[in-house]
C-alpha positions, -999 to +999 in steps of 0.1 A: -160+154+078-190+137+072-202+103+084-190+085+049-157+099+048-155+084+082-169+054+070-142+056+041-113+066+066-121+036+090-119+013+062-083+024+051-069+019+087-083-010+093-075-028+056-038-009+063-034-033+097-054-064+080-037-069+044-002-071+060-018-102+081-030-119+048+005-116+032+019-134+059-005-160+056+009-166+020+039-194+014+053-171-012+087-156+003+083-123-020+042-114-005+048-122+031+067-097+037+052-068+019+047-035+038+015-015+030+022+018+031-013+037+022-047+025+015-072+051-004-109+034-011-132+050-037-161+068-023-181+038-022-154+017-008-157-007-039-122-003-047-092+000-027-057+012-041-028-003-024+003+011-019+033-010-008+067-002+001+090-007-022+128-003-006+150-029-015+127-044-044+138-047-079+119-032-103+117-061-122+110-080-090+081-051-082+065-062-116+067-099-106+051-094-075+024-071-090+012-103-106+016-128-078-009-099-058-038-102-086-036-141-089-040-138-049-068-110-046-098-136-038-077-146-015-071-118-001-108-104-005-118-134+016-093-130+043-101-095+050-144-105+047-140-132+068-117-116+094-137-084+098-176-098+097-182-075+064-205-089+036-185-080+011-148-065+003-132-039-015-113-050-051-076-046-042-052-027-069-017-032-056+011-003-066+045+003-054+046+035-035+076+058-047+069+084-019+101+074+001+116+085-028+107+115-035+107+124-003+148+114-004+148+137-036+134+168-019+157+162+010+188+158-018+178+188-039+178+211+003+212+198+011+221+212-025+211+246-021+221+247+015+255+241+002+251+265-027+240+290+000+271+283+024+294+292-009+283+328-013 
């Protein structure tokens, strides 16, 4: 690993621990309480993709909230400058993360052939 992926790595943790304490500062019920899941920054750390939980969240909701997140992102850009010392922050793109998902559907898709395999 080289000394920018490191660069690249410590950004990620540290926006994963700060953009949860931004929501919170929001008076909007449906950001406060967001849960970052991931954070992957571009090699340049110019752009950062977002990854939220989604559990319990509409999908209709999600897409609500998707658009709450952009019309917050100076916001957000500002918190994370300000609260860090950096001269500048990474553009936020917020997604829902379907990873708990999937991970549910592997699980789902072992118990099925377990039980196939207990048959025979």
């Amino acid at each position: 690993m080289n000394q920018a992926e490191i660069k690249r790595k410590r950004t990620e943790s540290v926006l994963k621990e700060v953009l949860p304490e931004a929501f919170a500062m929001l008076d909007d019920e449906d950001l406060n309480t967001l849960v970052v899941t991931e954070v992957i920054c571009s090699r340049g750390r110019y752009d950062a993709k977002v990854y939220l939980d989604k559990s319990g969240i509409e999908e209709k909701k999600q897409d609500e909230i998707i658009k709450k997140l952009a019309k917050v992102n100076s916001f957000l850009k500002n918190y994370v400058k300000e609260y860090q010392g950096w001269y500048r922050s990474p553009n936020f793109k917020f997604e829902f993360d379907d990873y708990m998902e999937k991970i549910a559907r592997i699980d789902e898709l072992f118990k099925q052939i377990e039980a196939k395999n207990g048959d025979n």
